[in-house]
C-alpha positions as CSV (number, residue, x, y, z in Angstrom):
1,X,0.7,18.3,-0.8
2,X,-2.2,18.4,1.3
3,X,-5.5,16.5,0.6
4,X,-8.9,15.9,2.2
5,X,-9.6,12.1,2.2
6,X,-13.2,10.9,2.0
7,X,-14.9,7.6,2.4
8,X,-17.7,7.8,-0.4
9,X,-20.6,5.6,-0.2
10,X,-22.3,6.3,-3.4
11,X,-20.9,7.9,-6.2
12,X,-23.5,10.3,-6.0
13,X,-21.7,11.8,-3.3
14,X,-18.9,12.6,-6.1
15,X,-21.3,13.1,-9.1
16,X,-20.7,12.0,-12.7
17,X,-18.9,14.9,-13.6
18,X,-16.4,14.6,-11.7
19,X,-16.0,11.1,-11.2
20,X,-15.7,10.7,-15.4
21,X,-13.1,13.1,-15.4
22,X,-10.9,11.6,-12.8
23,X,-11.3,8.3,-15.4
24,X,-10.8,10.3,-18.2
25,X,-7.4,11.3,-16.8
26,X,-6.6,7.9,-17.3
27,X,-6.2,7.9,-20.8
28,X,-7.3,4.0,-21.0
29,X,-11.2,4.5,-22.7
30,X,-12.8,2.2,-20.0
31,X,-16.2,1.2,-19.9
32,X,-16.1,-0.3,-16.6
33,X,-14.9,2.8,-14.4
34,X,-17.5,4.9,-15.6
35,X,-20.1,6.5,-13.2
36,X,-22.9,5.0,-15.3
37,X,-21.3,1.7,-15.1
38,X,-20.9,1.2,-11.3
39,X,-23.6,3.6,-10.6
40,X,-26.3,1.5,-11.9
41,X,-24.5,-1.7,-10.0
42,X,-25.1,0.0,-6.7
43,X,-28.5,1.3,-7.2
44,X,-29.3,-1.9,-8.8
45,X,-28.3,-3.6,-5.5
46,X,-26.0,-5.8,-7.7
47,X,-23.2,-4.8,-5.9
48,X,-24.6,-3.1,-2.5
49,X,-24.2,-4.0,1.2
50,X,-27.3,-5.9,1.3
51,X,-25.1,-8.1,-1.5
52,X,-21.9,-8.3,0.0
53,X,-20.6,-5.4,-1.7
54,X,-20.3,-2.2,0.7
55,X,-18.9,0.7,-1.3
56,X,-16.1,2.0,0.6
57,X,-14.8,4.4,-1.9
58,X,-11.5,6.0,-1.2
59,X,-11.1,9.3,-2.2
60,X,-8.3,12.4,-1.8
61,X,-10.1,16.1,-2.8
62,X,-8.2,19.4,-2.8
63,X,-9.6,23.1,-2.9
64,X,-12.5,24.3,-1.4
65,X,-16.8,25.1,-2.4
66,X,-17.5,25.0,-5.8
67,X,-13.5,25.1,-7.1
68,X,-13.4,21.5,-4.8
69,X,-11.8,18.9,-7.1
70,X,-11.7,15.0,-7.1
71,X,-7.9,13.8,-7.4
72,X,-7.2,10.6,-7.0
73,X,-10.1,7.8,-6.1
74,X,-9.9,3.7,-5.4
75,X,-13.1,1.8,-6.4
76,X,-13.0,-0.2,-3.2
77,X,-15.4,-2.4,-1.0
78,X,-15.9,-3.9,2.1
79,X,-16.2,-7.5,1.3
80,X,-18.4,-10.0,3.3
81,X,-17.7,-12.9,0.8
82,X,-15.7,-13.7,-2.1
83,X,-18.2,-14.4,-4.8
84,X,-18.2,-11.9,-7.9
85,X,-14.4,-11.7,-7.7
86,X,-13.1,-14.4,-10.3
87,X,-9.7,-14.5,-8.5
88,X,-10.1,-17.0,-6.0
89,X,-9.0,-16.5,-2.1
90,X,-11.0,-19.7,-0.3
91,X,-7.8,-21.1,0.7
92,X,-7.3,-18.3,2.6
93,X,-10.9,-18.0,4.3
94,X,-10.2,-21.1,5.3
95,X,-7.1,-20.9,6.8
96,X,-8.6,-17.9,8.4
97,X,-11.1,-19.6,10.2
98,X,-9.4,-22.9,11.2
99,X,-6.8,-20.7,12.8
100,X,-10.4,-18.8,14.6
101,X,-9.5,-15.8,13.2
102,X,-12.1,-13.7,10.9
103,X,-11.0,-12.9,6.6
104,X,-14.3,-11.1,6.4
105,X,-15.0,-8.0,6.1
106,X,-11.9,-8.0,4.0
107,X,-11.2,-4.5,1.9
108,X,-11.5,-5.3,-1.6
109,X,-10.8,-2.7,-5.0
110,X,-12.1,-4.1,-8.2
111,X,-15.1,-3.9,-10.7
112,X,-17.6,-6.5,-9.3
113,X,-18.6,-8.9,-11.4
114,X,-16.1,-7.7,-13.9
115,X,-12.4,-9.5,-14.5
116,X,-11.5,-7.2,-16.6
117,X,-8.1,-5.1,-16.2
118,X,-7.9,-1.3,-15.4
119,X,-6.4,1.2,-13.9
120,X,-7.2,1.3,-9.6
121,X,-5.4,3.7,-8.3
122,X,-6.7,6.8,-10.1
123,X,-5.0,10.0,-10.1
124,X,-4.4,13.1,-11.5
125,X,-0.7,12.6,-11.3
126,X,1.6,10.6,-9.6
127,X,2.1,12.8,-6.6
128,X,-1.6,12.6,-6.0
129,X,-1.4,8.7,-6.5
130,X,1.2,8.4,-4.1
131,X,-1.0,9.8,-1.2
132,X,-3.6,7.7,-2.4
133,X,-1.8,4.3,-1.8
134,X,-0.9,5.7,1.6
135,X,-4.6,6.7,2.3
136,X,-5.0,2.8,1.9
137,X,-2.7,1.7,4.3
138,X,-3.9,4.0,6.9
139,X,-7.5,2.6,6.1
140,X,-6.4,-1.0,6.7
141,X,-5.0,0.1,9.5
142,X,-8.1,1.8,11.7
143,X,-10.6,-0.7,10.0
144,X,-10.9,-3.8,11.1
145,X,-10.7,-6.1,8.1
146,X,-8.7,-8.8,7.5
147,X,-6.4,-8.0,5.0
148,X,-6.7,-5.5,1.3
149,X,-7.1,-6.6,-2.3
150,X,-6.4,-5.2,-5.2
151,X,-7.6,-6.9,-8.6
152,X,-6.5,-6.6,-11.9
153,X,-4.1,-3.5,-11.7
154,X,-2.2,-2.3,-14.9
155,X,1.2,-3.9,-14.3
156,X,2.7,-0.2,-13.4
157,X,0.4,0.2,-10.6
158,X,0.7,-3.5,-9.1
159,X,4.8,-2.9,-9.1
160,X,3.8,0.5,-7.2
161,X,1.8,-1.0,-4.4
162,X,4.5,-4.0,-4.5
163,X,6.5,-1.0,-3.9
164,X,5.3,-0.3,-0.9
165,X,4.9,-3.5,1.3
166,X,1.9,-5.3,-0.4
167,X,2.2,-8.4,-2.3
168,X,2.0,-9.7,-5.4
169,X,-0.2,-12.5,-6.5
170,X,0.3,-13.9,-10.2
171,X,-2.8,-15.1,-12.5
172,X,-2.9,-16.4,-16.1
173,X,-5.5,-14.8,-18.3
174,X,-5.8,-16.0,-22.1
175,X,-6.8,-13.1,-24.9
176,X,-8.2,-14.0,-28.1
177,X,-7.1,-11.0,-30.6
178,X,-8.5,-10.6,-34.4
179,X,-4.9,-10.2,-36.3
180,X,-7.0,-9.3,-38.9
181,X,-8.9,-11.8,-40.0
182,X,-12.1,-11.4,-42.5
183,X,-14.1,-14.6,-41.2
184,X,-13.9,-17.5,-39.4
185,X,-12.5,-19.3,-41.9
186,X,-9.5,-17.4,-42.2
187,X,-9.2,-17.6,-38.2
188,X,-8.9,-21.5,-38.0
189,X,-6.8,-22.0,-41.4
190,X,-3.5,-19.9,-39.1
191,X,-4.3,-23.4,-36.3
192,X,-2.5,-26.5,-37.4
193,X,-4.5,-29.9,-38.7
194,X,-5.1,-31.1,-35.4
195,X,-6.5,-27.9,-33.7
196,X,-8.2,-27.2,-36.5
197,X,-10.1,-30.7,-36.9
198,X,-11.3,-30.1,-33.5
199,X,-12.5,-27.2,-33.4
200,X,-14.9,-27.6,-37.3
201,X,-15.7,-30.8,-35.4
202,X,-16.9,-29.4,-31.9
203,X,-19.1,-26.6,-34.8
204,X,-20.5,-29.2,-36.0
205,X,-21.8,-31.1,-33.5
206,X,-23.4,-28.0,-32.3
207,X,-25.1,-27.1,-35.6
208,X,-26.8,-30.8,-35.4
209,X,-28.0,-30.3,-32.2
210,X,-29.7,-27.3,-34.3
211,X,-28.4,-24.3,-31.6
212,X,-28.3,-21.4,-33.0
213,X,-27.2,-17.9,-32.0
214,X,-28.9,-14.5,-32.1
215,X,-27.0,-11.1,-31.5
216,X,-29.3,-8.4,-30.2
217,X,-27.8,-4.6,-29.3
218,X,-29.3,-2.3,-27.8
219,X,-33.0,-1.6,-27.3
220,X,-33.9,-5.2,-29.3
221,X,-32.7,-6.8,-25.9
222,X,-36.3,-7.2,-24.0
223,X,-37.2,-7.9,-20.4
224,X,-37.8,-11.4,-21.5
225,X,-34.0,-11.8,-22.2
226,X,-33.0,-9.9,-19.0
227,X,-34.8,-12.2,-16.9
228,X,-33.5,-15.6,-18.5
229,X,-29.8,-14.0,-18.8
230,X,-30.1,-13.4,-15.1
231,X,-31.7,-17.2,-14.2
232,X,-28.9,-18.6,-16.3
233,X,-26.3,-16.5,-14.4
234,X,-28.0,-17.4,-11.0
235,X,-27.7,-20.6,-12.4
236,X,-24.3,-20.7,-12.6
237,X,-23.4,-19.5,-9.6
238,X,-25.2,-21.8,-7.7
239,X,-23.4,-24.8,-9.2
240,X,-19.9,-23.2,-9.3
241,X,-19.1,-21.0,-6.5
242,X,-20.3,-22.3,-3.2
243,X,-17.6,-21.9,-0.5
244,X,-15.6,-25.3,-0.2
245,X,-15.8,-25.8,3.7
């Protein structure tokens, strides 16, 4: 089959038409592929060169003018840190650079910011998604990066790429799911006593320190609680994520 590959640096290069489509195709319903989504992360300058985050966007087109069509696209960056990621490469940096070699840039497909699973290697169909994965490995190749991630893959598409040389790195994540339950009550009566002691007790000692908590949807959320969610998360990151060396 042949394909046009494209290195996109904004979506609006690819537009939002087409790019919802392509996730559409996907039949997953995810939020955090959408044009909107990632858009607004770039212009934002969230997740942006002058950030660390250089869109890199791989993409594989066929037809021609107006009957062009998007067919299979990777959400991918140049990387000139690891911060945002939440799966955690410093041993590697520094193995990297006590060996005076350079990990960064380093070619990186994820949702910044965003640990959350979904599909990566987005196709039409799986003959389209095959060129795709080779359109990354002739990208490694003429770039000079240090090596290519790819975070939080369906299982299908990490045994595909696994597949074809790359490797696999295992992670734990733990899922709360609501089996059903009416209240919180209900919830913590299925924990046994122990569990369950802690947990009204750890409530507890938060209600006398007299926190409370406020959900807000929607236009009720202000400037005023943009800019302290953003010192708190500026916060964080300050404490947490410095590199260790």
């Amino acid at each position: 089959m042949d394909y046009r590959t494209r290195i996109v640096s904004s979506l609006a290069e690819i537009g939002p038409a087409r790019w919802d489509a392509l996730v559409a195709a996907q039949a997953e319903g995810n939020p955090f592929l959408s044009y909107a989504f990632l858009h607004a992360l770039h212009e934002s300058g969230s997740a942006s060169p002058e950030s660390g985050w250089e869109p890199h966007y791989l993409t594989l087109w066929q037809g021609e003018g107006q009957q062009e069509q998007l067919v299979a696209a990777l959400p991918l960056y140049r990387k000139f840190h690891s911060y945002g990621e939440y799966v955690f490469d410093w041993a590697w940096a520094e193995a990297y650079q006590r060996h005076g070699v350079e990990y960064y840039p380093k070619l990186l497909s994820a949702i910044p910011f965003t640990p959350v699973r979904g599909a990566r290697l987005m196709a039409v169909d799986e003959t389209a998604r095959g060129a795709l994965v080779a359109a990354l490995r002739a990208l490694q190749e003429r770039n000079e990066v240090s090596s290519t991630h790819i975070l939080y893959p369906p299982p299908e598409q990490a045994q595909q790429l696994a597949d074809e040389g790359y490797l696999l790195r295992s992670g734990v994540q733990f899922h709360w799911h609501n089996e059903g339950y009416g209240n919180f009550s209900e919830f913590v009566d299925t924990l046994d006593r122990k569990k369950r002691k802690n947990i009204l007790a750890e409530r507890r000692k938060v209600a006398e320190q007299g926190v409370r908590f406020v959900w807000l949807r929607g236009t009720e959320i202000t400037e005023a609680h943009w800019r302290f969610f953003n010192r708190c998360y500026r916060h964080t990151y300050a404490a947490h994520y410095s590199t260790p060396y």
